[in-house]
C-alpha positions in Angstrom: 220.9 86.3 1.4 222.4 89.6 -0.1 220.9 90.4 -3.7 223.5 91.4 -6.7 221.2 92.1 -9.4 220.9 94.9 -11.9 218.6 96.7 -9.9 220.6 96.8 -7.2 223.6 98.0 -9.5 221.5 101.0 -11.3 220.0 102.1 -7.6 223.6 102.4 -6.5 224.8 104.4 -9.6 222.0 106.8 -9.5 222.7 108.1 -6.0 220.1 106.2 -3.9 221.7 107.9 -1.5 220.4 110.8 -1.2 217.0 112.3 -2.4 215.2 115.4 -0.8 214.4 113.8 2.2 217.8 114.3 3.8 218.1 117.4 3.3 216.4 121.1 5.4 217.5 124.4 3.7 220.7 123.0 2.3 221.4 121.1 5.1 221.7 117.1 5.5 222.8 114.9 7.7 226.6 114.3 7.9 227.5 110.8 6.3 230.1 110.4 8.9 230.2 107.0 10.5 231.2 103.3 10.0 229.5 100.2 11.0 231.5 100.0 13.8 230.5 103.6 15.1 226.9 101.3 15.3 228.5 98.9 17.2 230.1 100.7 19.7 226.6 102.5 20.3 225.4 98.9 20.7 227.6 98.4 23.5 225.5 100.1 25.7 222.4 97.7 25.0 223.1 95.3 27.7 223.1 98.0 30.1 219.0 98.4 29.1 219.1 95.0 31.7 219.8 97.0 34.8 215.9 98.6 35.5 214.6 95.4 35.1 216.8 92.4 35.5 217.0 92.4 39.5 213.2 92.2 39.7 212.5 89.7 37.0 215.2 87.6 38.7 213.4 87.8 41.9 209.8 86.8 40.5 210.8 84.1 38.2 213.3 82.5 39.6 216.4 81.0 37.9 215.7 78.9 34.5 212.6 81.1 33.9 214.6 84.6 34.2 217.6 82.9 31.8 215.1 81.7 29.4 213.2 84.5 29.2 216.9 87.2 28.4 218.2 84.6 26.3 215.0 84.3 24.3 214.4 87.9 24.1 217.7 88.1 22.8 217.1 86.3 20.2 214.4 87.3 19.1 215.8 90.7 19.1 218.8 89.4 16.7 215.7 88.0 14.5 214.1 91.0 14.1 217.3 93.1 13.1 218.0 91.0 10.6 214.3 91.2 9.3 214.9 95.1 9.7 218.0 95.1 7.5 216.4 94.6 4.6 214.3 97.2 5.2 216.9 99.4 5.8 217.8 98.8 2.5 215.1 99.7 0.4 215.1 103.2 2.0 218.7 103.8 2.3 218.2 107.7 2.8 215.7 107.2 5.4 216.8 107.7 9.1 214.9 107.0 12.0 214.7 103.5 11.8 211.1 100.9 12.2 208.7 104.8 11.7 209.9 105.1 8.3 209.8 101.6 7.3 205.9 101.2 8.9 205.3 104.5 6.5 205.8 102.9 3.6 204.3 99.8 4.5 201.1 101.2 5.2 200.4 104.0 3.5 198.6 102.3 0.5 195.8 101.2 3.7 195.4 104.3 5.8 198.0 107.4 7.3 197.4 106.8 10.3 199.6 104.0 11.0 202.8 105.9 10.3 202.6 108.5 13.2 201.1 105.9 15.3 204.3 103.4 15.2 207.0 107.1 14.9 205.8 107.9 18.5 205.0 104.8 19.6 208.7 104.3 18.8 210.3 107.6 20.1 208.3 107.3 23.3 210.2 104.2 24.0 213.3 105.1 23.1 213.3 108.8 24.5 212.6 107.5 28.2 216.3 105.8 28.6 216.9 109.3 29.3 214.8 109.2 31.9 215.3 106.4 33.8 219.0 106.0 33.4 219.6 109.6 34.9 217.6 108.7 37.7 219.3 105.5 38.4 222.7 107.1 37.7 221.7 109.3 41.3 220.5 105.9 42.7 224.3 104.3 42.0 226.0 107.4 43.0 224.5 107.8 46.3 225.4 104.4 47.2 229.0 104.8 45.9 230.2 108.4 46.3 229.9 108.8 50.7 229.3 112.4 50.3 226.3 111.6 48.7 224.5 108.7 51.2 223.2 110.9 53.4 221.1 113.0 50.7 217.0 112.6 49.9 216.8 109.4 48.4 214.4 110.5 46.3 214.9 114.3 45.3 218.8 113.5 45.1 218.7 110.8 41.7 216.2 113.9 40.5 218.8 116.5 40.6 221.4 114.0 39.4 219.4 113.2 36.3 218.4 116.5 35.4 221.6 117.6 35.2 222.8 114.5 33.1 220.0 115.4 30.3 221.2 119.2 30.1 224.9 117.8 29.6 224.0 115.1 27.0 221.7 117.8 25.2 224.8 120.0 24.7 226.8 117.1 23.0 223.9 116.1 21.1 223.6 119.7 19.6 227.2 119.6 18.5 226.3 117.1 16.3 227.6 113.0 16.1 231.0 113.3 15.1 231.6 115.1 18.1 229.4 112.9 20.0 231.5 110.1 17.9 234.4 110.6 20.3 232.4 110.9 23.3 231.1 107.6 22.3 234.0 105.1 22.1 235.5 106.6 25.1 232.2 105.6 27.0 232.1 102.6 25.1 235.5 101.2 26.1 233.8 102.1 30.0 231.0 100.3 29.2 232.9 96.8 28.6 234.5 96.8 32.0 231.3 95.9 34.4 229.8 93.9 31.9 233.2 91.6 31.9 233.5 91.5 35.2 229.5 89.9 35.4 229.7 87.8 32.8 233.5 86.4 33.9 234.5 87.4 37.3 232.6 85.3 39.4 234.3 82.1 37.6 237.9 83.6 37.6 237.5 85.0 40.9 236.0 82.2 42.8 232.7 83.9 44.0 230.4 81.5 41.8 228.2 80.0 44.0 226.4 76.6 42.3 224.2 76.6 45.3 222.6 79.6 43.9 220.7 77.9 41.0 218.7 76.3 43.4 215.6 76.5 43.5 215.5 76.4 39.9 211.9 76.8 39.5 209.3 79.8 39.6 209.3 81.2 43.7 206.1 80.9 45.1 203.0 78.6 44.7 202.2 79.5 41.8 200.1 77.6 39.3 201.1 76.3 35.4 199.1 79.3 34.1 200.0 82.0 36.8 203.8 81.0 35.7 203.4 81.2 32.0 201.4 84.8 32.0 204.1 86.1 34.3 207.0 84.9 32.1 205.0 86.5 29.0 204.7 89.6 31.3 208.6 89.6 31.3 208.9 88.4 27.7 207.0 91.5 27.0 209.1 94.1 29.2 212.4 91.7 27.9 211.7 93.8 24.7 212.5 97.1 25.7 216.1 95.7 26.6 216.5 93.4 24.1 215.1 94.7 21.1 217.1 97.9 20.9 219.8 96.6 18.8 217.6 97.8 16.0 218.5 101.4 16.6 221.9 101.3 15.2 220.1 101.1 11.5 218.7 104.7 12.3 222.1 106.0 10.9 221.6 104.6 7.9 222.3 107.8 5.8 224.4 108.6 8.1 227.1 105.5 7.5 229.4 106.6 4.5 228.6 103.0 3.3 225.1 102.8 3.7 224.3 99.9 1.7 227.6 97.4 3.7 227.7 99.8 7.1 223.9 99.4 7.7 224.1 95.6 7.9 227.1 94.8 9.2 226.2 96.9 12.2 222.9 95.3 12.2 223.8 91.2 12.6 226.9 92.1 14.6 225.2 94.1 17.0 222.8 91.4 17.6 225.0 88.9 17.6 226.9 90.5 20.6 223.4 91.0 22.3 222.3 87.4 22.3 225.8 86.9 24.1 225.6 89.0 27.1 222.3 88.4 27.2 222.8 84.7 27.9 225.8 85.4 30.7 225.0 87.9 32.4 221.7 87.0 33.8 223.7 83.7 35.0 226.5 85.5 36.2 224.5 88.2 38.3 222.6 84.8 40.1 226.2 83.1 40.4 227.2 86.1 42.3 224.2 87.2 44.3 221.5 84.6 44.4 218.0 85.6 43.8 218.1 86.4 47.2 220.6 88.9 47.5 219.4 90.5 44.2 216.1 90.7 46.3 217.8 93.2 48.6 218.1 96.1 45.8 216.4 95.0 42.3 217.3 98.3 41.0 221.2 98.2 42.0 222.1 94.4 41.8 225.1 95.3 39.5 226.8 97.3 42.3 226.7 94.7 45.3 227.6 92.0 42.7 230.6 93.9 41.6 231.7 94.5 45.3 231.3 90.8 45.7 233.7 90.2 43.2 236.4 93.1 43.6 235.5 93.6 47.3 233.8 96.9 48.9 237.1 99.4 47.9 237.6 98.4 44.2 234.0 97.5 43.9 232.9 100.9 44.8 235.5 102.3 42.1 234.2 100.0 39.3 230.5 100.4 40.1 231.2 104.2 38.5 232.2 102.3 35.6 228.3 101.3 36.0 227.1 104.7 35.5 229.4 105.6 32.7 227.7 102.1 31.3 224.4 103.7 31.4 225.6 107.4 30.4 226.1 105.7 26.8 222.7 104.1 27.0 221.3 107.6 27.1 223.5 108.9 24.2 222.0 105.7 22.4 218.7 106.5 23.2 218.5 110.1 22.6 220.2 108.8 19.2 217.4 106.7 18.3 214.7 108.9 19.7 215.9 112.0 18.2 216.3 110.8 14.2 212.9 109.3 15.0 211.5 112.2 15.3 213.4 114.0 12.6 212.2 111.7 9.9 208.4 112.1 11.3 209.0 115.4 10.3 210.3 115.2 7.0 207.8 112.3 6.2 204.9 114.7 7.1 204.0 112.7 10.1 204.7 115.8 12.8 205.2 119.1 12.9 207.4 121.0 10.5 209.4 122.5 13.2 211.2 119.6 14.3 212.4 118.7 10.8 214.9 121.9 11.5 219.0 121.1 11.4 221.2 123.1 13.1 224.7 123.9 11.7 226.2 121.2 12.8 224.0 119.3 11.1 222.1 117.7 14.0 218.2 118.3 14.6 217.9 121.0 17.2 214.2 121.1 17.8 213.8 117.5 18.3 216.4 117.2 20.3 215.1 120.2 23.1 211.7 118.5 22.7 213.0 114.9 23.4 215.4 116.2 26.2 212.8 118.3 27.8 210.5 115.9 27.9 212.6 114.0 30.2 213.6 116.7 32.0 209.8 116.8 32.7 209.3 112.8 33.2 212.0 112.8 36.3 210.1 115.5 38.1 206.6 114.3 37.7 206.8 110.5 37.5 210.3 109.6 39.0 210.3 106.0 39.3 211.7 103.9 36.5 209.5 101.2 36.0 206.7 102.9 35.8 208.0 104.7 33.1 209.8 101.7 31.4 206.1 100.0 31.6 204.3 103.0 29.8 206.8 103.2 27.6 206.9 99.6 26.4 203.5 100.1 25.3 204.8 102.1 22.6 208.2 100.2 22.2 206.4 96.7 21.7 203.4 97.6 19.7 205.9 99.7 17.5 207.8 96.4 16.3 204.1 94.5 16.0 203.4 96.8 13.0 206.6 96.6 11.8 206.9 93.0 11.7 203.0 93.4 9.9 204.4 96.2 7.6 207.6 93.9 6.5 204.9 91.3 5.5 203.2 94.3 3.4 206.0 95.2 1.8 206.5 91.5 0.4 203.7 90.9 -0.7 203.1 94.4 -2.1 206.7 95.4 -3.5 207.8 92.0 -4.4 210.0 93.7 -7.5 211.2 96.7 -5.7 215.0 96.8 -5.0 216.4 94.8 -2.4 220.1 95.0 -2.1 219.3 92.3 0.8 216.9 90.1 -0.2 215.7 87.2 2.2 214.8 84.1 1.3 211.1 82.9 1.9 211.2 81.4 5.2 212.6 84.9 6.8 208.5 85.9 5.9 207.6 82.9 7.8 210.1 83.8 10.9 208.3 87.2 10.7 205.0 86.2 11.2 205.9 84.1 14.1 208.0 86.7 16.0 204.7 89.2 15.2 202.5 87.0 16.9 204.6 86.4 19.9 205.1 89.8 20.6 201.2 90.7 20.2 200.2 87.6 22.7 203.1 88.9 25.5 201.7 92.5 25.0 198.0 91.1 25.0 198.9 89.5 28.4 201.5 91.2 30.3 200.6 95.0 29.4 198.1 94.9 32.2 199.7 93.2 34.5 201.6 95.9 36.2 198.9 97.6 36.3 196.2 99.9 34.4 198.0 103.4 34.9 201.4 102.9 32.6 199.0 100.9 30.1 196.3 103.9 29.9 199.8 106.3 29.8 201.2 104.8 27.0 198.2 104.0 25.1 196.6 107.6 25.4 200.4 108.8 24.5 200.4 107.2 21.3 196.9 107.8 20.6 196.4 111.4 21.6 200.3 113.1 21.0 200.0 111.2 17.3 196.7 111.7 15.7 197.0 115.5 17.5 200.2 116.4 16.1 199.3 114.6 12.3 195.9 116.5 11.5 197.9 120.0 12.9 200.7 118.8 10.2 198.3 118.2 7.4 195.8 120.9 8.1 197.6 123.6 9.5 201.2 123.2 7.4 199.9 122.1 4.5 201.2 124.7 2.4 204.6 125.2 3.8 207.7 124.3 1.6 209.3 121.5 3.8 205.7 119.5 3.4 206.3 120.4 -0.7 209.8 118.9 0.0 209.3 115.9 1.5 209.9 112.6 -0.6 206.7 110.9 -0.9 
């Protein structure tokens, strides 16, 4: 429930808004947007199913692969709530779950902060990566000039070329990137529609699909629970992401009414299409025509429907879909890495804005380091699996560091305060998500787990002692907002 209380009414009239924290040289970020701006970038979540949701279908069959989206999904709408009240007590703090772990657990030790910041960006700067890559996969199978090029170096070249463009609207700065957005957006809906609804307008459900409903294979009780928690725990990396609108939270010229409302309706419209569109994909295709491509099932599904011409036209609409899931991600990832910066968790350098207002540096480190993923690793899954590492283990502490902060700050301003149970929902989603990363990080195998985990570990704890023992004495460290 939303606190009105005098607290709330002084913060508000003192300028909560703004402190030193948002600003670099004289420059801040541009309070520019409305909750619906975060909506609109939330329209691109569901397209975070299309890496993963062929090949869950596949190995867990029908009830299991619904349960698990659907449950994610909620979860993830959970968890956003949680985060809004976060988001609240530090209003002029972007970057989302880094800066609330911060100030959760800075009392105990530093080290936590920079630990969950990149554990964070690293899962939100990869979209980059594996959505340019499958944006080459869709257009060689759509465009005919294009299906008779290298399979593999051809989605390369594609995606390279994607992160160069979206770097250049990035570095113009969100208002620009605003526009860019809703057109994108509108895009977006179109596929998505068509998934959810078009098999049942259009005739090309297929009841017989459902069956069998249970997990393929023989597989026991036990090998079918640890792979659904292997799924719950990649799940997250979709499903979760609706937490990224709140990382404009100085940016919204309403911080205090934007931040939520773009919070609880962004998950709202997640648990949604999360609940149809698994359904719809296996009303279409069947597991076993999803089998056939696990990365592409959107585009044979939408030829199903509209028939190989129109199809072929609307599966563009696909990559446009996942075009806006970069912008989101770079979004997130970007912001992230800002506030590390200002909250003297990273290097100083990539605290720098621009004069548009926008944070170069991190934004040629993030880009570039997908630029760099394409042509090294180059195949999505891997990546999404190293990645999670960081994504997952970045809400555990959170959910852990909301629990601090409730116990610890139990009089500090809360223009949203929850009631007592929503501690209780907490703890439960915490331990779910620790017991699906316990068991399913190792199951695709040890390399993406070592990745992430020496990622996080090494890039962190590297890049905080160079920040605390080598800038020490330089003025944005004397600036930061402690």
């Amino acid at each position: 429930m939303e606190a009105h209380d005098p607290a709330t009414a002084a913060f508000k009239e003192q300028g909560g808004l703004r402190t030193t924290s948002d600003t670099w040289r004289g420059r801040h970020l541009v309070k520019g947007l409305r909750w619906w701006d975060g909506f609109i970038l939330a329209l691109a979540v569901p397209v975070f199913l299309f890496p993963d949701l062929g090949a869950s279908a596949v190995q867990l069959g029908v009830v299991a692969v619904i349960a698990v989206w659907f449950l994610s999904a909620l979860m993830g709408a959970l968890q956003s709530n949680i985060y809004a009240e976060l988001a609240l007590m530090f209003p002029h703090k972007t970057g989302s779950m880094p800066s609330y772990a911060r100030e959760a657990y800075e009392r105990y030790t530093p080290l936590v902060g920079p630990l969950v910041a990149w554990g964070y960006w690293l899962g939100w700067c990869v979209v980059l990566a594996i959505n340019g890559l499958l944006v080459g996969t869709y257009l060689r199978a759509n465009v005919p000039v294009f299906q008779h090029t290298d399979p593999v170096l051809f989605p390369k070249i594609v995606g390279s070329a994607l992160v160069v463009v979206l770097m250049g609207v990035d570095y113009m700065g969100v208002r620009s990137g605003k526009r860019v957005r809703y057109i994108i957006g509108l895009f977006t809906l179109v596929p998505i529609l068509i998934v959810m609804f078009g098999a049942y307008l259009s005739g090309h459900f297929n009841p017989s699909h459902f069956s069998p409903l249970g997990v393929p294979g023989q597989t026991s009780i036990l090998g079918a629970i640890t792979l659904f928690m292997y799924w719950q725990y990649i799940a997250g990396w979709s499903a979760y992401a609706t937490e990224a609108v709140a990382v404009h939270s100085p940016e919204y010229e309403h911080t205090l009414t934007d931040t939520p409302r773009a919070l609880r309706s962004s998950g709202l419209f997640t648990l949604v299409t999360y609940a149809l569109i698994p359904a719809g994909l296996i009303g279409i295709l069947g597991t076993a025509g999803i089998a056939t491509n696990t990365l592409t099932p959107f585009d044979k599904a939408l030829k199903a429907v509209l028939g190989e011409g129109v199809g072929a036209v609307i599966a563009l609409f696909v990559i446009v879909a996942l075009v806006l899931a970069m912008q989101m991600s770079a979004t997130a990832s970007v912001r992230s890495l800002w506030q590390m910066a200002e909250n003297g968790l990273t290097l100083t350098g990539f605290s720098r804005l621009n004069r548009f207002g926008v944070p170069d540096v991190a934004i040629l480190f993030t880009y570039g380091f997908n630029v760099l993923l394409i042509w090294t690793v180059g195949s999505p899954l891997w990546i999404l699996a190293a990645s999670n590492v960081g994504y997952i283990g970045a809400h555990i502490l959170n959910l852990g560091g909301y629990l601090l902060l409730r116990r610890d700050r139990p009089d500090a301003v809360r223009p949203i305060r929850h009631s007592a149970p929503w501690a209780w929902v907490a703890a439960v989603l915490l331990i779910v998500n620790l017991s699906c990363m316990v068991v399913g990080a190792p199951l695709y195998g040890p390399g993406p787990l070592a990745a992430g985990l020496a990622f996080m570990l090494g890039v962190s704890l590297v890049l905080y002692v160079a920040r605390r023992r080598l800038q020490h004495r330089s003025p944005e460290v004397e600036a930061v907002a402690w």
